[in-house]
MARPA-175066 format. One record per residue: x, y, z of N, C-alpha, C in turn; residue in one letter. Coordinates in Angstrom, 1 decimal, padded with zeros to 4 digits. Layout:
BEGIN
REC       nu       nv       nw      cau      cav      caw       cu       cv       cw   residuo
REC        X        Y        Z        X        Y        Z        X        Y        Z         a
...
//
This chain:
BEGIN
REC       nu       nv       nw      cau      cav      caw       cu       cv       cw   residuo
REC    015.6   -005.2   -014.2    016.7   -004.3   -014.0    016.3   -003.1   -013.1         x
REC    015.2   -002.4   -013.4    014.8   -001.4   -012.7    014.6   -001.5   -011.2         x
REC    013.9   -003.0   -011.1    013.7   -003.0   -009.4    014.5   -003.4   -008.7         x
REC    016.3   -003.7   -009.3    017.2   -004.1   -008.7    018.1   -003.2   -008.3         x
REC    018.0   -002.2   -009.3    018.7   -000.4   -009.2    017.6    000.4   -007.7         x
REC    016.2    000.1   -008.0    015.4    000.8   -007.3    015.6    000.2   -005.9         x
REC    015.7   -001.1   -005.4    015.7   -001.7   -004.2    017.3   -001.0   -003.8         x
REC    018.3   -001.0   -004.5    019.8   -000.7   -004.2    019.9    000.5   -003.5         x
REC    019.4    001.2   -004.6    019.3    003.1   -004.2    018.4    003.0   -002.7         x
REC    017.2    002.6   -002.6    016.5    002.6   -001.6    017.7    002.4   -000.3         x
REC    017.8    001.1   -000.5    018.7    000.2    000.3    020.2    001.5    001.0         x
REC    021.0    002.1   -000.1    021.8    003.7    000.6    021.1    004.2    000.7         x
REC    020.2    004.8    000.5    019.4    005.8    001.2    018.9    006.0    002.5         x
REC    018.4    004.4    002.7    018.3    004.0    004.4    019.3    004.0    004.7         x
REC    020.1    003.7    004.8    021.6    003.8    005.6    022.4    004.3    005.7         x
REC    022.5    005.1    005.0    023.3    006.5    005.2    022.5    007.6    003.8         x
REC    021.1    008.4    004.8    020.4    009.3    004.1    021.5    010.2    003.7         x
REC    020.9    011.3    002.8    022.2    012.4    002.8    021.2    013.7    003.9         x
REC    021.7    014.4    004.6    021.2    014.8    005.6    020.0    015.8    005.8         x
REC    019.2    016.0    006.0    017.7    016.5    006.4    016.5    015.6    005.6         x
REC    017.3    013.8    005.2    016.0    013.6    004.1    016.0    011.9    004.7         x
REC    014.9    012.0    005.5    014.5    010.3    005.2    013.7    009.2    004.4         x
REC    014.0    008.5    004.3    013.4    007.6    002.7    012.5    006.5    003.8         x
REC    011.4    006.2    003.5    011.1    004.7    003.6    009.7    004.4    002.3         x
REC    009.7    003.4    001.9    008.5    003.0    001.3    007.0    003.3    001.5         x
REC    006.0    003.3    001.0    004.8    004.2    001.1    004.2    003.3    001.6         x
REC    004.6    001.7    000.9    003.8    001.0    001.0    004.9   -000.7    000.8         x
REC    005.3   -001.5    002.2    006.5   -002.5    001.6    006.1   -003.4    000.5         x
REC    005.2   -003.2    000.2    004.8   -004.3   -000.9    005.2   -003.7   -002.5         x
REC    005.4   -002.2   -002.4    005.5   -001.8   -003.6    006.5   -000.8   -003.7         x
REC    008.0   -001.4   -004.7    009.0   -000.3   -004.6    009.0    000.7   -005.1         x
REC    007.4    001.0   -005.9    007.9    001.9   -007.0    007.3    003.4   -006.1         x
REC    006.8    003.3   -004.8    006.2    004.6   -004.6    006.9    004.8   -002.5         x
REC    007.0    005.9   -003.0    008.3    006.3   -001.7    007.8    007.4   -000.8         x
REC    008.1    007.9    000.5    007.6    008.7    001.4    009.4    009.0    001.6         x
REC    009.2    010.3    001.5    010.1    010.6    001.8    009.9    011.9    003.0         x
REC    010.7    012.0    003.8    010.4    013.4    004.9    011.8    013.9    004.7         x
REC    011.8    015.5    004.6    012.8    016.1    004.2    012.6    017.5    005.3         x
REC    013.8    017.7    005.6    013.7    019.0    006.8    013.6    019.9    006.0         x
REC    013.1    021.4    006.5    012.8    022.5    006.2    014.8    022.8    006.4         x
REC    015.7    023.2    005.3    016.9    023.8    005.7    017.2    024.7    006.8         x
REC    018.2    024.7    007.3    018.5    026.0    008.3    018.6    027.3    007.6         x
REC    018.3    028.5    008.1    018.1    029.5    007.5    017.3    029.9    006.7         x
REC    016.5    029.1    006.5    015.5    028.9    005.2    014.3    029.3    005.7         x
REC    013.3    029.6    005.3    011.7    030.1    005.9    011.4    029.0    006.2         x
REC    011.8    027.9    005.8    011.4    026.3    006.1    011.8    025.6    007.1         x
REC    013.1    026.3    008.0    013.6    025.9    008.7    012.6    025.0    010.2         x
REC    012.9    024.2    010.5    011.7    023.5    011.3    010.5    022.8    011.4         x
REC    010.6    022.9    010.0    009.3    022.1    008.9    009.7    020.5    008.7         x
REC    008.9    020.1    008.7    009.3    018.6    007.9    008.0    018.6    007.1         x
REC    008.7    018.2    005.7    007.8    018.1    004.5    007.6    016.6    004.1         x
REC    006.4    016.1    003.9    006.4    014.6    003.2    006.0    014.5    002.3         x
REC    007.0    014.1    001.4    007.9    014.1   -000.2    007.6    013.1   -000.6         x
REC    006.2    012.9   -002.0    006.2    011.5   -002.8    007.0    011.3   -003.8         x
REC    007.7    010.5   -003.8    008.0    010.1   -005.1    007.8    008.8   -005.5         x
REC    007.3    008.7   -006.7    007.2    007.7   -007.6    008.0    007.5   -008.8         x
REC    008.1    006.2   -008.7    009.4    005.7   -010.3    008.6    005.0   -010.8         x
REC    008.9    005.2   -012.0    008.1    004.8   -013.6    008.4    003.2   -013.4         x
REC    008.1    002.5   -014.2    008.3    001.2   -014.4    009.9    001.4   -015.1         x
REC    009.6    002.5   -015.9    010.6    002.9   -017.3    012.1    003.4   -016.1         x
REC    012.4    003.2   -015.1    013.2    004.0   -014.2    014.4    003.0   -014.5         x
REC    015.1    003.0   -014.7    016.0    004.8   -015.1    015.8    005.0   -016.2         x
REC    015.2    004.7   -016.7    015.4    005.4   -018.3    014.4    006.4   -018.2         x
REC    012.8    006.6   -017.4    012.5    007.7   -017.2    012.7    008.1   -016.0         x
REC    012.4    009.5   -015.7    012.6    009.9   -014.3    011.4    009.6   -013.2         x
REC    011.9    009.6   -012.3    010.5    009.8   -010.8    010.1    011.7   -011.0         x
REC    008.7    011.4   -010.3    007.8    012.1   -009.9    008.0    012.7   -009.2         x
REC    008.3    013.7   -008.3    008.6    014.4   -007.2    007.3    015.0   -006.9         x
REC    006.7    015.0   -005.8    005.8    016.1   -005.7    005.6    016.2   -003.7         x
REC    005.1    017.2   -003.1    005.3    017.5   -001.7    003.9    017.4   -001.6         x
REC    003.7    016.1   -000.6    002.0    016.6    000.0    002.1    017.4    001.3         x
REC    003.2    017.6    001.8    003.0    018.9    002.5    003.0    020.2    002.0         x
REC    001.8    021.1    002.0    001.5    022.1    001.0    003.2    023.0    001.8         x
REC    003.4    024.1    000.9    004.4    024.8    001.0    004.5    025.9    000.4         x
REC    004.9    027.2    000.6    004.9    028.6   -000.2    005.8    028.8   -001.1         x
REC    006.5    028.0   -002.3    007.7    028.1   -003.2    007.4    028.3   -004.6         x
REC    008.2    028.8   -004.9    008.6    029.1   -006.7    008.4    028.5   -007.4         x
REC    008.6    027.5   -006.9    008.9    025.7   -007.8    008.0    025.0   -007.4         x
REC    007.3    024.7   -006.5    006.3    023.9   -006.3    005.0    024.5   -006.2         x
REC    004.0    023.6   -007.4    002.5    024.3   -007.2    002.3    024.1   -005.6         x
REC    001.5    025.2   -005.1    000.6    025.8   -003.6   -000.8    025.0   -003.7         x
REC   -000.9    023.8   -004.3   -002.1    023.3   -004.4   -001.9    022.2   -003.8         x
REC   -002.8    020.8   -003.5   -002.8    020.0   -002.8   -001.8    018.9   -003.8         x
REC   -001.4    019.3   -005.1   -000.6    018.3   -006.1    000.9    018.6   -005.2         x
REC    001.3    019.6   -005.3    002.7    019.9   -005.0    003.5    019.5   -005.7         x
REC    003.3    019.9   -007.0    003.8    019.2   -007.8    005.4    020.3   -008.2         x
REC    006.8    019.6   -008.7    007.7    020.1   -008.2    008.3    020.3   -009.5         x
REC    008.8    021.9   -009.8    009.3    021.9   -011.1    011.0    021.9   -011.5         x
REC    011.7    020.7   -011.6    012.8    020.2   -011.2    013.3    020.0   -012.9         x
REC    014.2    021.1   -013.1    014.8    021.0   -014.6    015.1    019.0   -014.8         x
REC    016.1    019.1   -013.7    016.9    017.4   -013.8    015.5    016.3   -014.0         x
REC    014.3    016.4   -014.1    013.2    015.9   -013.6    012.6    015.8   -015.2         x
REC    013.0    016.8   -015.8    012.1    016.4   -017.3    012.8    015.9   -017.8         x
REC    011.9    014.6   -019.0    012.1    013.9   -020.0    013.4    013.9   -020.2         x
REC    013.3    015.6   -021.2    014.9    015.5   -022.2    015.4    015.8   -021.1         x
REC    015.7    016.1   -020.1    017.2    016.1   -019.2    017.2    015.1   -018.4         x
REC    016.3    014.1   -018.7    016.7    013.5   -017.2    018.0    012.2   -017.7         x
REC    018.8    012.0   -017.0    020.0    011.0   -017.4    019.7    009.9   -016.2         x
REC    019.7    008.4   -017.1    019.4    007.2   -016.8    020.7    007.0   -015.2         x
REC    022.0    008.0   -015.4    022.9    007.5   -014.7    022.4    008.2   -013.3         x
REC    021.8    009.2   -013.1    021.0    010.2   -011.9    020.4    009.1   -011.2         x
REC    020.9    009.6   -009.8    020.8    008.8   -008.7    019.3    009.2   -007.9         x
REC    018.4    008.9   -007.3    017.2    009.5   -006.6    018.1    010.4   -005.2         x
REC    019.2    009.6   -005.1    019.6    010.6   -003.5    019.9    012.1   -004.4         x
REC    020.6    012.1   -005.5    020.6    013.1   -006.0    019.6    014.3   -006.3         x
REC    018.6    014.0   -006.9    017.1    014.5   -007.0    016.9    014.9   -005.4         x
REC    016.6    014.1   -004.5    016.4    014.1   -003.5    017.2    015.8   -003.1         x
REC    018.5    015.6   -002.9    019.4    016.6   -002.3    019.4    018.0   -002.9         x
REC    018.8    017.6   -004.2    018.5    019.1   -005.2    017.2    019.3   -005.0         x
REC    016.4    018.6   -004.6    015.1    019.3   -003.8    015.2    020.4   -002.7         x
REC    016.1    019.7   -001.8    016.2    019.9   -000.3    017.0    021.3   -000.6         x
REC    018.1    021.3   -001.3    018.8    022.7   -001.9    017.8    023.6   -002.2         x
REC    016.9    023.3   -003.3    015.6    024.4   -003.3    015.3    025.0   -002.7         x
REC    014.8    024.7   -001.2    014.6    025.0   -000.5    015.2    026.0    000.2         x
REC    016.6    026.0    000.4    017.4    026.8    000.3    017.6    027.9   -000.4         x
REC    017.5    027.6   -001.5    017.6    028.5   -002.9    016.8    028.3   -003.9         x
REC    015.6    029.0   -004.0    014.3    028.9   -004.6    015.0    029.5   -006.4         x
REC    014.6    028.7   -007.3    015.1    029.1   -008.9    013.6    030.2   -009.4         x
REC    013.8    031.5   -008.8    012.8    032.1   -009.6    012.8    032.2   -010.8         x
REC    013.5    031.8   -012.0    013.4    032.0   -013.3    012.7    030.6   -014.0         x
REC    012.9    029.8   -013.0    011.9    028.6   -013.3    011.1    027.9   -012.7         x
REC    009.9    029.2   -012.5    009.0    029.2   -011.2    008.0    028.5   -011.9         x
REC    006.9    027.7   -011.2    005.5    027.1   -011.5    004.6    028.4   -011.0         x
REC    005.1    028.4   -010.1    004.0    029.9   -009.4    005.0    031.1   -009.2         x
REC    004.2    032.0   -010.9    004.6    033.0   -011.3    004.9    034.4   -010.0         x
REC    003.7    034.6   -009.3    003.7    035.1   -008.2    003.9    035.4   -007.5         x
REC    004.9    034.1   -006.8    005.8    033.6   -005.8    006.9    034.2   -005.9         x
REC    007.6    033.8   -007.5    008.4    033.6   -007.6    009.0    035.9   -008.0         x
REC    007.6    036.7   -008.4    008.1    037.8   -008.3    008.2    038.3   -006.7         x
REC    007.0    037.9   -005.9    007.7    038.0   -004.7    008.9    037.9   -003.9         x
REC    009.3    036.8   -004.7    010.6    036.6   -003.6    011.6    037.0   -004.9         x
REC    011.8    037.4   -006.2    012.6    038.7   -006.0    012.2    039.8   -006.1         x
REC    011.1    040.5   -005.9    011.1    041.8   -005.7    010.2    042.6   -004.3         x
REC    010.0    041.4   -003.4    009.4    041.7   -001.6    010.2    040.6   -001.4         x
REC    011.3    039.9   -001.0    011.9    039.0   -000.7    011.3    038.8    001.1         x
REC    011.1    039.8    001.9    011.1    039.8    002.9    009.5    039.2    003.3         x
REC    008.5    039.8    002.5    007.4    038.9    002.3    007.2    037.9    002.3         x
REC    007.9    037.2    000.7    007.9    035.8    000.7    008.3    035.1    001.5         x
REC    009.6    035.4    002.6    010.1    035.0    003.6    009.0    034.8    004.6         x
REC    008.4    035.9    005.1    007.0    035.7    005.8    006.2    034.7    005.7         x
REC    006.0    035.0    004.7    004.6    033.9    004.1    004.9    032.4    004.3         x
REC    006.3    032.2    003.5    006.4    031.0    003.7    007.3    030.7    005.2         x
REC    007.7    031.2    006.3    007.4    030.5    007.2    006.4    030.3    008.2         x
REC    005.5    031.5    007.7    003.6    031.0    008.2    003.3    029.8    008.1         x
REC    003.0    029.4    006.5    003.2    027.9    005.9    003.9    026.9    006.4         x
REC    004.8    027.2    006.8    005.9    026.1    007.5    005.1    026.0    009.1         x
REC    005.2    026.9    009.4    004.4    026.9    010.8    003.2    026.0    010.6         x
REC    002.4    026.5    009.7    000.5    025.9    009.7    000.8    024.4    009.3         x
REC    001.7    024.5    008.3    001.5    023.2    007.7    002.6    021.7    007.9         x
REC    003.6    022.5    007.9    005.0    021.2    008.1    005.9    021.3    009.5         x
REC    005.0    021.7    010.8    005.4    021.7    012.0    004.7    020.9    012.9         x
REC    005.4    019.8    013.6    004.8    019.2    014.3    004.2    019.7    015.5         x
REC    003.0    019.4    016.1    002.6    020.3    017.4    002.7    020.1    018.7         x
//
């Protein structure tokens, strides 16, 4: 069941991404682990970045959720600043995650993040008072980061 949902979703995702996010497999031999490249949004400190986005699906998929995490390091609220990148995505835990959730969906609420960082459900505490109380900072910072790290040269 899972690898016939997982090949499908894969299958729209190549063919009509939803926009700043491309999907291909990590590896074709193995559906369950995914490279995803997702643009830095317009207006966003990220803007001009491309980030490469793992995700991995459980065997348990859909009934559990995928893994999100960014190996392109990044300056955000929600994702640890460490080499995990690991992504703090309400829709993404256990009890919320719903078997009928699409990966383009996850996907497109990442990419929103980016846009609109959830300081109240920050991983990095930090960050997250940075950007609301020096907003202009955090803006800085992280399009440094976008520069050093998710800009091609």
């Amino acid at each position: 069941m899972s690898q016939k949902r997982i090949a499908k979703e894969l299958a729209e995702l190549t063919e009509s991404p939803p926009e700043g996010i491309t999907v291909e497999l990590a590896d074709e031999a193995n559906l369950y682990e995914w490279k995803v490249y997702m643009d830095g949004p317009e207006g966003s400190p990220y803007q001009k970045g491309k980030f490469l986005v793992k995700l991995s699906l459980p065997t348990g998929y859909p009934f559990k959720p995928p893994t999100v995490s960014f190996a392109t390091r990044i300056y955000h609220p929600n994702i640890t600043n460490d080499e995990k990148g690991s992504m703090c995505l309400g829709m993404l835990r256990a009890d919320e995650w719903k078997p009928s959730s699409k990966i383009s969906a996850v996907l497109q609420f990442a990419r929103q993040l980016l846009s609109e960082p959830m300081p109240d459900d920050a991983i990095e505490g930090r960050i997250a008072d940075q950007y609301n109380n020096d907003n202009n900072r955090y803006r800085e910072i992280a399009r440094e980061w976008t520069r050093k790290h998710a800009m091609a040269e």
